[in-house]
N, C-alpha and C positions, 0 to 999 in steps of 0.2 A: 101289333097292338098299338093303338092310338094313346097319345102318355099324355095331351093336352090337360085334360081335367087331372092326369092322376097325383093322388097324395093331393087335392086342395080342400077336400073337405074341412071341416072343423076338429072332426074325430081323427084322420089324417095326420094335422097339424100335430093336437094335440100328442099324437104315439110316436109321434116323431120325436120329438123333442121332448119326451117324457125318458122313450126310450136312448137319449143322446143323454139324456143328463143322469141316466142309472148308470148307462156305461161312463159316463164323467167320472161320478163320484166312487164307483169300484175303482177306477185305475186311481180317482185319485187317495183314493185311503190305499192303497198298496203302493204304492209312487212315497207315500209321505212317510211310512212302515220302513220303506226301503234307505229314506234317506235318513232315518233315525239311525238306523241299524248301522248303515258307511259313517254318522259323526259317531256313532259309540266304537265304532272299530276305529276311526282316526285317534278318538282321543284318548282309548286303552292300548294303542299304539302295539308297540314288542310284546308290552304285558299278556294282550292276548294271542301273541303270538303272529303276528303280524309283519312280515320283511316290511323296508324300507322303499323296497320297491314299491309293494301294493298301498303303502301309504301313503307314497306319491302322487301317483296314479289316482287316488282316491281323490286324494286334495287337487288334484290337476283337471281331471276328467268327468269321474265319476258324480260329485256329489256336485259342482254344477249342473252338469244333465239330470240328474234329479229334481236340482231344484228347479232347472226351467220346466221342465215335464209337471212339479208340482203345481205351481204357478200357472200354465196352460188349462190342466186339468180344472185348475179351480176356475178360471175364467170361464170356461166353458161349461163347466155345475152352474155355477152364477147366472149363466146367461139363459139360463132352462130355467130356472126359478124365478129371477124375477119379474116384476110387473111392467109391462108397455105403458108409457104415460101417453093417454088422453092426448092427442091434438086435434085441433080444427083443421079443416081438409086447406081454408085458405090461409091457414097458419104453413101448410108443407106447399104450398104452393110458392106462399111469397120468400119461403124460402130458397125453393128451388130456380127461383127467377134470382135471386144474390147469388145462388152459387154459379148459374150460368154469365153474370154477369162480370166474376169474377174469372171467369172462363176457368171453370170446373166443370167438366161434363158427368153429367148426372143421369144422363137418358138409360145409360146401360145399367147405373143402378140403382134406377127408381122405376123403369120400366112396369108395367105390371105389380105398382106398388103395393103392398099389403097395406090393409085399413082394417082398423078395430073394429071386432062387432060389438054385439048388445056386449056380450062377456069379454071380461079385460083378459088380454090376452099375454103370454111372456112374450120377451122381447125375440125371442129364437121362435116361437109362433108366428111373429110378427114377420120377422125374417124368409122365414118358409111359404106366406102369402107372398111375397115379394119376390126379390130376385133371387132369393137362396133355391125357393120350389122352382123355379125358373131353368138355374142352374145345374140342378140334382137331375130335372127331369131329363136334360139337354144330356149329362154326364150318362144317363141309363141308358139312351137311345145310343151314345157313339159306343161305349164300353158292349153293349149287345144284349143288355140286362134284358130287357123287351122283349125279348125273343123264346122265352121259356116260359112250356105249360102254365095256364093257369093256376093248377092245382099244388103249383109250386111257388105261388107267388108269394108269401108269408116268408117262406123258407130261404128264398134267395134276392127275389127283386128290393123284399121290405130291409134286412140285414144291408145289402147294399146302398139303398138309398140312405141309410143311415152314416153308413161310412164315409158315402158321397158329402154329406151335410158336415159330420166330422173335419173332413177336409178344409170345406170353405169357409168353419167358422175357426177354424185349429190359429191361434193369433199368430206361430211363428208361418205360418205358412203363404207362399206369391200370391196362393190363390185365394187371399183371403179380404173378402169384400164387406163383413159387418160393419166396419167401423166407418164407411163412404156411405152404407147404406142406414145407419142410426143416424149421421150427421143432414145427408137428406130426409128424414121421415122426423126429426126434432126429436132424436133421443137423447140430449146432450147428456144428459144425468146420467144413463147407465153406461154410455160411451166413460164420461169422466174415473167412473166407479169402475171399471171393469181393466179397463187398461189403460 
């Protein structure tokens, strides 16, 4: 199967990142539940009956990985939701010429840049024209995604591509290119705001 066009439609875009920001905001209202639940057992301590161990642990382990997990989760609801600002094409351009000048290489993540249409697009829309669809499609083709029935494409390729997208926008994560790719396309503002 040919992956060049796939996921760029508008419609595409959109279920992509619609559907990354539903599964954002489940994990993260259950992520933020969870870390309620570990400060009220930290701070009802033996009362509720709690060793000294597990409230070590909690205060050690536990309710930081929460709380990065909460934090992540939301960065990445945020990033589904909000709005792409408006730039002029030779606003990213003269950009892109400072940041090469500053010998930052940009090629790889501005390549196949995404550009707004008639409708304002989120900035994870904006991303998924860009190098993110770029990325995902590249990740389907090695992983084998590609290779399965049609009639199972909904089922396993679309699920996956999501995961894939999850990954490169996940902010603890190596492979994570949003914030190289908001700083060439002039997103400063939701870069600032987000992380």
């Amino acid at each position: 199967m040919r992956c060049g066009n796939l996921f760029k439609s508008d419609t595409a875009l959109y279920l992509q990142a619609a559907t990354l920001g539903h599964l954002a905001e489940t994990r993260l209202h259950l992520c933020r539940d969870l870390l309620i639940l570990q400060c009220l057992m930290q701070r009802l301590g033996t009362q509720a009956g709690v060793s000294h161990d597990t409230l070590e642990k909690l205060q050690r382990d536990c309710i930081p990985r929460t709380s990065m997990l909460v934090h992540s989760y939301f960065a990445v609801w945020w990033l589904s939701r909000v709005k792409a600002t408006q730039v002029q094409s030779n606003t990213v351009e003269s950009n892109q010429r400072q940041l090469a000048a500053l010998e930052i290489s940009t090629t790889q993540h501005t390549a196949g840049q995404g550009v707004l249409t008639s409708r304002c697009r989120t900035v994870l829309e904006l991303f998924l024209a860009g190098v993110g669809g770029q990325q995902i499609r590249t990740k389907l083709v090695q992983t084998g995604s590609l290779s399965v029935a049609t009639c199972s494409f909904w089922t396993t390729m679309f699920p996956s591509a999501v995961n894939h997208l999850l990954q490169i926008v996940w902010p603890n994560s190596p492979n994570f290119l949003l914030a190289e790719f908001l700083v060439a396309q002039c997103q400063f503002h939701q870069l600032q705001v987000s992380f």
